[in-house]
C-alpha positions as CSV (number, residue, x, y, z in Angstrom):
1,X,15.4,39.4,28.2
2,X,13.1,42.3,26.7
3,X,10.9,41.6,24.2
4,X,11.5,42.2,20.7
5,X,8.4,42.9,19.4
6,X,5.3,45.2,20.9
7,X,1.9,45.5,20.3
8,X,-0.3,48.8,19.3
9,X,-1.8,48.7,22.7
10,X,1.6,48.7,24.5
11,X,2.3,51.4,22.3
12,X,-0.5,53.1,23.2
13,X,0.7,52.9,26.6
14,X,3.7,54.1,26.0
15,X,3.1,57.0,24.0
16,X,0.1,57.9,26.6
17,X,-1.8,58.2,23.5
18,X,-5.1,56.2,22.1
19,X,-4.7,52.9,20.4
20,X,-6.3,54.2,17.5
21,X,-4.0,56.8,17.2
22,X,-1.1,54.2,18.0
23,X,-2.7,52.3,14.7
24,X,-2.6,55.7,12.6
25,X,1.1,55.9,13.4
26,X,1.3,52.5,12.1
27,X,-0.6,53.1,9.0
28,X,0.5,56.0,8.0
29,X,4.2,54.5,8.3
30,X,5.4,56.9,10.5
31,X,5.9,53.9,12.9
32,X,7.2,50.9,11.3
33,X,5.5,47.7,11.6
34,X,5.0,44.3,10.5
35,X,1.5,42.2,10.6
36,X,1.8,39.2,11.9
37,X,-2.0,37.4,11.5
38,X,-4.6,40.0,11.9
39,X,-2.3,41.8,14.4
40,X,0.6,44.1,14.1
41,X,4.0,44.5,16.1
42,X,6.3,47.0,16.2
43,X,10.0,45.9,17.0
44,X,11.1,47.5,20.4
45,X,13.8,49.5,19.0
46,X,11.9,50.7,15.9
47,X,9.4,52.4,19.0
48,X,12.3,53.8,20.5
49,X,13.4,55.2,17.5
50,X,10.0,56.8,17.0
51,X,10.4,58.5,20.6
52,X,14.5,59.8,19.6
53,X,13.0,61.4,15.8
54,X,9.5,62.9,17.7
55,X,12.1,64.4,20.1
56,X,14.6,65.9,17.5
57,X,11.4,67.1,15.3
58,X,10.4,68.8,18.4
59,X,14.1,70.6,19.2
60,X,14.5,71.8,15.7
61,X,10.9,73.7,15.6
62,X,11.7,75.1,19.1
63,X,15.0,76.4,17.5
64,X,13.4,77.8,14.5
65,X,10.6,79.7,16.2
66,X,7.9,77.4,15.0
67,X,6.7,75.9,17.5
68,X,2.7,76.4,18.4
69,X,2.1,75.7,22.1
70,X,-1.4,74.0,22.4
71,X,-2.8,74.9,25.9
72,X,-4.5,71.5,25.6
73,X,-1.1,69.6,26.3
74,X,0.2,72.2,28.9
């Protein structure tokens, strides 16, 4: 069985992204969380969510022409 809950550093991970910036996502509620102790979690399928809306942001600015293309990520 898959675990529920993550942590910012397996989101991190996932995301390919820093854990500071995983914590930002957190923080800024972008990424819902709970805090459990001095530590956070993100439920599994609140992640995947994440992923699904970043994707669906990401279609609808290519469709509109909006899209700026940052060599850094090519």
């Amino acid at each position: 069985m898959a675990a529920r809950f993550v942590q910012i550093t397996d989101v991190a991970e996932t995301l390919n992204i820093s854990a500071r910036q995983a914590y930002g996502l957190v923080t800024s509620g972008e990424l819902p969380a709970i805090k459990v102790g001095k530590s956070w979690r993100i439920e599994a399928a609140e992640l995947e969510n994440y992923i699904q809306r970043a994707y669906a942001q990401t279609r609808a600015r290519v469709e509109e022409g909006s899209f700026e293309h940052d060599e850094a990520d090519a």
